[in-house]
N, C-alpha and C positions, 0 to 999 in steps of 0.2 A: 504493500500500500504506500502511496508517497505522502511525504512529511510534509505536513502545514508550513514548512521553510517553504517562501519565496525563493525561485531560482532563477538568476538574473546574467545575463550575457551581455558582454562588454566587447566593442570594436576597438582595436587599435592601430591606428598608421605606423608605418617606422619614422623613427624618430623620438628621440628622448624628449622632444616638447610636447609631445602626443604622449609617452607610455607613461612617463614618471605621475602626471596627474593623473592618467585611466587607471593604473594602478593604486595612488594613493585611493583613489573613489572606492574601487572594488575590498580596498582595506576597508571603509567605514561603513559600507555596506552588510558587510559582514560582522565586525567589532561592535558594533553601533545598533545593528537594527537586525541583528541575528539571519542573516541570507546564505546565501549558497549561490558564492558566486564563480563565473567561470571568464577569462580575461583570451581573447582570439587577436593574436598580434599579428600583422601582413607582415612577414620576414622581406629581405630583401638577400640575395649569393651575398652582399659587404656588410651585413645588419649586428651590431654589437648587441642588438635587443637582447636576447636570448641572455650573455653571458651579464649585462647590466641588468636586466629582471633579477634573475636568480642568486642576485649578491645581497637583494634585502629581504628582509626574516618574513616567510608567505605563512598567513594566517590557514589553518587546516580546511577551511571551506574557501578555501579561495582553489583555484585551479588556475593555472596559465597552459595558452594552448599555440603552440606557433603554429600558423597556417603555411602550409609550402610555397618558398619563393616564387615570384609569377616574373615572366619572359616578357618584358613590354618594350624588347630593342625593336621589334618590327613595329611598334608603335608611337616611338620617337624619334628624332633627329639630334644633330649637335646643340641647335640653338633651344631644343625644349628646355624651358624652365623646372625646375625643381617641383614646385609647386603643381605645375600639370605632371609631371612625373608623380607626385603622389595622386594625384588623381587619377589617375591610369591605374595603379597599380592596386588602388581600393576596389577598381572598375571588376581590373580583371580575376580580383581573388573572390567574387560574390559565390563562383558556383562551388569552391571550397568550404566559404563560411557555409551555405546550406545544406550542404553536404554534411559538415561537422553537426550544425544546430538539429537536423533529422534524423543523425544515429543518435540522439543524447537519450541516456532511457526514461528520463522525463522531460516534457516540453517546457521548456525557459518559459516565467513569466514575463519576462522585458529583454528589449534588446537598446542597449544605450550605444552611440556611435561620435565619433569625434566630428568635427567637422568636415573631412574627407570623405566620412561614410554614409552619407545621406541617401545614396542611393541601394544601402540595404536596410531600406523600411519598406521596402517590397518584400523584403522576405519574411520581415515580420508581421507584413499583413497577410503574407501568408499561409503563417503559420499561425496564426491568432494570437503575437506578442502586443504588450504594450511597447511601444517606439519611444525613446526618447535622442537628443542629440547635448552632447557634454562639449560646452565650448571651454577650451583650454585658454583660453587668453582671457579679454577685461569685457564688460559689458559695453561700452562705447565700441567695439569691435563688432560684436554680438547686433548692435543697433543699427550700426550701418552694415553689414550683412543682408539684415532681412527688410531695410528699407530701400538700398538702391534699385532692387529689379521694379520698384514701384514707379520712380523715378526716369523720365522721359531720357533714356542713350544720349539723343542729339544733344538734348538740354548739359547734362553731364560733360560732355565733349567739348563743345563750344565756350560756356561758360566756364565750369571749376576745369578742364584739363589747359584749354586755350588761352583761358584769358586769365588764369591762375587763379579765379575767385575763390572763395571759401563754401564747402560741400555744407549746407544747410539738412542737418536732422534732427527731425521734430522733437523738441523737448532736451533735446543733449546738446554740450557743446560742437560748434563749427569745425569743419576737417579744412586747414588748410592746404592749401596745393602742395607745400613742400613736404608733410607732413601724411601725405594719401596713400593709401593701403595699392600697390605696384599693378594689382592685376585692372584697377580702376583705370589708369594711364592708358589704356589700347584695346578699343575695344575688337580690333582686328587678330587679337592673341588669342587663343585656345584656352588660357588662364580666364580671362573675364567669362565668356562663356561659363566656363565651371563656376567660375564662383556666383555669376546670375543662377546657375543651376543651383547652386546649395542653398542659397536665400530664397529662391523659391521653394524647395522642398522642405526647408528648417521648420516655416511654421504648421505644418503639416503634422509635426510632433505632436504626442501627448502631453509633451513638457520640455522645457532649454533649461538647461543646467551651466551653470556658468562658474568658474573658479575666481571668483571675489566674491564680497561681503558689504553687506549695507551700510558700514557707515564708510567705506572707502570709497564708495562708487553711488552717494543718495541720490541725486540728481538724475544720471542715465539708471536707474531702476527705478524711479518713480515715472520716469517716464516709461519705460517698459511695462511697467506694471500696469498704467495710464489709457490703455490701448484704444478701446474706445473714442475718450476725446480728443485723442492727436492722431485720430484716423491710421494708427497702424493695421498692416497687412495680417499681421497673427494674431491669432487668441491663444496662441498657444502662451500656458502660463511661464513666466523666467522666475527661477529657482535659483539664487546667487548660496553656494555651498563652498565657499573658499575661507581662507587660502588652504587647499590639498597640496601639500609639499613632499620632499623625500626626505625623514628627519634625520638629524645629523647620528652617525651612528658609533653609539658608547664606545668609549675605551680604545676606540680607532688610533694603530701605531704608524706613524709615518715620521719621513724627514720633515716634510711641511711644518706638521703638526707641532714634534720636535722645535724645530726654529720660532717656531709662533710664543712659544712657552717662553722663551729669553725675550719678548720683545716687550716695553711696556705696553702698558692699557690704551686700547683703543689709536693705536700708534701706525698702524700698519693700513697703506691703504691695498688692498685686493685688485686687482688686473686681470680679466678675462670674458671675451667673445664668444662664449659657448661652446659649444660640439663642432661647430662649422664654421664662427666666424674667423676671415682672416682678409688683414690688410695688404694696401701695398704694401710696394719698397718704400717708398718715398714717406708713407705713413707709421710705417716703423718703427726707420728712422727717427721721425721728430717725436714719437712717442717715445721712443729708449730717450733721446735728449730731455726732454719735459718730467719725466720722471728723476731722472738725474738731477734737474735743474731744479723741481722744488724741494729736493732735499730731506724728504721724507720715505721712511721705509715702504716699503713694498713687496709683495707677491707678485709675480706677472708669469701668466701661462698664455707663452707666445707661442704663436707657429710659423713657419715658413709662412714670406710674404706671398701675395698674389704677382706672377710677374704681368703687368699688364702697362708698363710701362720701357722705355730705354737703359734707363736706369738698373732696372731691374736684372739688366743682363749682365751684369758685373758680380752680382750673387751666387755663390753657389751652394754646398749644401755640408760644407767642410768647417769645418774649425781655425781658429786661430792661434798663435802662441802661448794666449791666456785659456784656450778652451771657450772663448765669445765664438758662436756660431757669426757666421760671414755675411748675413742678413740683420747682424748690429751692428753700432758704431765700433770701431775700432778698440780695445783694452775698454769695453765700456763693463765687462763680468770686473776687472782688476777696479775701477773706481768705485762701483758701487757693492763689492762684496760686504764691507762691513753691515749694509743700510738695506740691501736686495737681495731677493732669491728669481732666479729666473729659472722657469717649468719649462721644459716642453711637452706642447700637445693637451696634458691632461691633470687635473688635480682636484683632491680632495671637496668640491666644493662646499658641500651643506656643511661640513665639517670646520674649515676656514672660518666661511660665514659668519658661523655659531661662536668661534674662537674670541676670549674677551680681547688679545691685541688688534683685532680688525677694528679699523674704525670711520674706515669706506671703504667704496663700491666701485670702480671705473668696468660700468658693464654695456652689452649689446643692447639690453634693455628686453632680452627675451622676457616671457609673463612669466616661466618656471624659476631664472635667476631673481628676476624681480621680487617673486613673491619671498624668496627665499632670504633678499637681503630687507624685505620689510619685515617679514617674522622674527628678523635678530634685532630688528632696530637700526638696519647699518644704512645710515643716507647713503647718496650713490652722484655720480659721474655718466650723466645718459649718453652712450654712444652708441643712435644707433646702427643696422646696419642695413636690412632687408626686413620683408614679408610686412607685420604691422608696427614693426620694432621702433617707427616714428612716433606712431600713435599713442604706442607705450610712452614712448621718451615727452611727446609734448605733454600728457595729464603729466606726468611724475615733475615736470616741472613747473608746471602751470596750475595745475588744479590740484595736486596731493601736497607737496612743496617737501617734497625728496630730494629733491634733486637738482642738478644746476648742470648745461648743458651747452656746446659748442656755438658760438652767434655764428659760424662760418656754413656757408653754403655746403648744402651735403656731396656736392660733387668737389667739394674741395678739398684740399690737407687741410688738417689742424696743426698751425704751426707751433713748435716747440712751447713758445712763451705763453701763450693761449692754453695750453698743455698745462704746463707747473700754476698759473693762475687759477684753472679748475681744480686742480691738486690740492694749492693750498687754500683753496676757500671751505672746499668739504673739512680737511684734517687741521687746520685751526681755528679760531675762535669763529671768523665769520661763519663757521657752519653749525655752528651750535644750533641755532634756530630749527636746521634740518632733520639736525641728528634728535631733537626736543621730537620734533612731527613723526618722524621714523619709531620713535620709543612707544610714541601716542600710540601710531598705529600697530606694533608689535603687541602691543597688549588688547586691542582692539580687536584685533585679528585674532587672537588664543582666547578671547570672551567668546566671539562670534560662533566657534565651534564647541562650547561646552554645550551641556543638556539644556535643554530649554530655550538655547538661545538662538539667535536669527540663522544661523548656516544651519544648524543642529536641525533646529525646527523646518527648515526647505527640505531638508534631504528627508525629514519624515513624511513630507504630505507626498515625495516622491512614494518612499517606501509602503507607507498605506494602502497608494493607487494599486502598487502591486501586490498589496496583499489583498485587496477585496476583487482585485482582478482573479485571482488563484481561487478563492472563495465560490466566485462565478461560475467560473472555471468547470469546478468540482461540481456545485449544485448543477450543473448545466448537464455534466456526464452521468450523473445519479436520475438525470429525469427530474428535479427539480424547479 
């Protein structure tokens, strides 16, 4: 006979901005609201998914399930974006997932799916799941999603792409041009397409779940909420259940961590671009300078630059006298050993993060680092680089007041001096104020998800639906 647990199925993209929150979900899920839940991730042949899931402690009803890597070279070119690449690749793993969700020997009550995967709520309607979709980033992202396919193309094009105006949505702050989510820019790209196609399909849901919290984001969730009188497209209800993060994990041995312990309090500012970000040469460059230049300690988990420039071709992938890879400034590892640690590729983040000598941020402005350096409290250095990472960067500077961010055109360097300025605005006294708003919201944020309270309470009216869906369910198969 099957157990009154809810059993709930989770879609996940590749990509650690996708798995680490689909994850943390499918944790509270289960912790939280007693479920049985199972987590379906789209591998990719280069995917670290697999070996970065299974590094944090999986709750006994949780299940993780890789779906086989899917073949989308006949379906792209050199110049496909990223972004249509995950959309391809969610496309072509549909008749996997149904496959997987058909042999389960009880039928999932829900199928929740990232923003990639919208286009498997066909399969939960046909299999009689509740659909939800779990947006990984901020509700101002979530708001212009599902308002733009409402919004006249030409109008879009001419006015906010051409003439630079500021993208107007109802009830939330203005998108300015420099600031506008990339697939918006063309509408002749196979990107915009998809993305008109998920905002058309999002409101379609039972429910949006979104990774923030009401009093970080009042403003774009009252308007959300609002639907009716600002003539939104959905009724589907938004559920803000954040911040779901990857918590820092106990007793963790490392050099980093090591070197952090000698530094004082709140002394060190943190440097890194994510899983994927990486600069030019040229940017580098004046970031090892600026670092240098303001004279404050530091983390930085660099990577080889992008060569996309003349310069560039002078780099290679060797070392120096000092052991400076050849992509820094000369003896710049010999200057700043005492004051820097310089990574490659990868480091400890949540760990760092959480560390009391961290006492900034110089991040991409992804929503998974973001949330990570608001839940310790650590103001931040918005830089961003791609996808919504502007979006992110203008609220965190403008509406949260996180953060403090480059005046310089985004197609341009930041040069060096501009550099150690942002440096030391965050890491001395003028950033008090930040690091005050960042503490605000750290504590904010760990209210938000206790019992009773506003996250807590969304992710239950989620889990309800699914439990009286089950309910149904059952009376339905008894002849009731």
């Amino acid at each position: 006979m099957q157990t009154m647990k809810p059993h709930v199925t989770l879609l996940a993209s590749p990509g650690m901005g996708h798995l680490i929150p689909v994850l943390e979900l499918g944790k509270r899920l289960v912790s939280d609201h007693g479920f049985i839940a199972t987590i379906f991730v789209v591998t990719t042949n280069t995917s670290l998914s697999q070996s970065q899931l299974l590094k944090s402690p999986i709750p006994q009803l949780l299940e993780i399930v890789l779906l086989p890597p899917v073949d989308i070279s006949a379906l792209i070119n050199p110049s496909t974006g990223i972004l249509t690449q995950l959309a391809i690749m969610m496309r072509q793993a549909l008749p996997s997932l149904r496959q997987a969700i058909s042999a389960m020997r009880f039928r999932p009550t829900a199928l929740i799916v990232d923003l990639f995967g919208t286009e498997a709520f066909a399969i939960a309607e046909e299999l009689n799941m509740l659909k939800y979709v779990f947006i990984t980033s901020t509700a101002w992202f979530l708001a212009l999603t599902i308002h733009l396919p409402a919004l006249d193309a030409k109008v879009v094009e001419e006015e906010h792409v051409k003439n630079h105006e500021p993208l107007l949505i109802p009830g939330c702050s203005s998108l300015r041009f420099d600031d506008t989510f990339e697939p918006v820019l063309d509408r002749n790209n196979q990107m915009y397409v998809e993305y008109i196609r998920m905002g058309i399909e999002m409101p379609t849901a039972d429910g949006i779940l979104v990774n923030t919290w009401q009093d970080l984001e009042p403003k774009t969730l009252g308007a959300l909420g609002d639907n009716m009188k600002l003539g939104w497209v959905t009724q589907a209800p938004v559920y803000p259940i954040g911040p779901l993060i990857r918590p820092a994990e106990p007793g963790l041995s490392s050099e980093v961590l090591a070197w952090l312990d000698m530094q004082p309090q709140q002394s060190v500012v943190y440097v890194s671009f994510g899983s994927g970000g990486t600069l030019s040469a040229k940017q580098t460059t004046e970031l090892a300078w600026g670092l240098e230049l303001s004279e404050q300690r530091f983390i930085w988990v660099v990577r080889p630059p992008v060569e996309d420039d003349a310069a560039a071709a002078v780099f290679k992938t060797g070392k120096r006298s000092d052991d400076t890879p050849d992509f820094l400034p000369d003896c710049f590892l010999t200057r700043t050993q005492k004051t820097g640690l310089v990574i490659l590729k990868w480091a400890p983040q949540a760990e760092i993060l959480s560390h009391p000598s961290v006492g900034g941020f110089l991040s991409h402005c992804g929503w998974n680092s973001t949330l990570e350096s608001i839940a310790n409290g650590v103001p931040m250095i918005a830089w961003p680089l791609y996808a919504e990472q502007r979006m992110n960067a203008a609220m965190l500077t403008e509406d949260i007041g996180v953060a403090v961010r480059s005046t310089a055109n985004p197609s341009e360097v930041v040069g060096r001096e501009e550099i150690e300025s942002m440096i030391r605005e965050i890491m001395e006294k003028k950033g008090n104020a930040r690091r005050a708003r960042a503490e605000a919201l750290k504590l904010s944020g760990e209210n938000a998800l206790r019992k009773g309270a506003s996250s807590y309470n969304s992710l239950s009216h989620v889990a309800n639906d699914c439990v009286m869906s089950l309910k149904h369910l059952k009376a339905k198969a008894h002849g009731g």
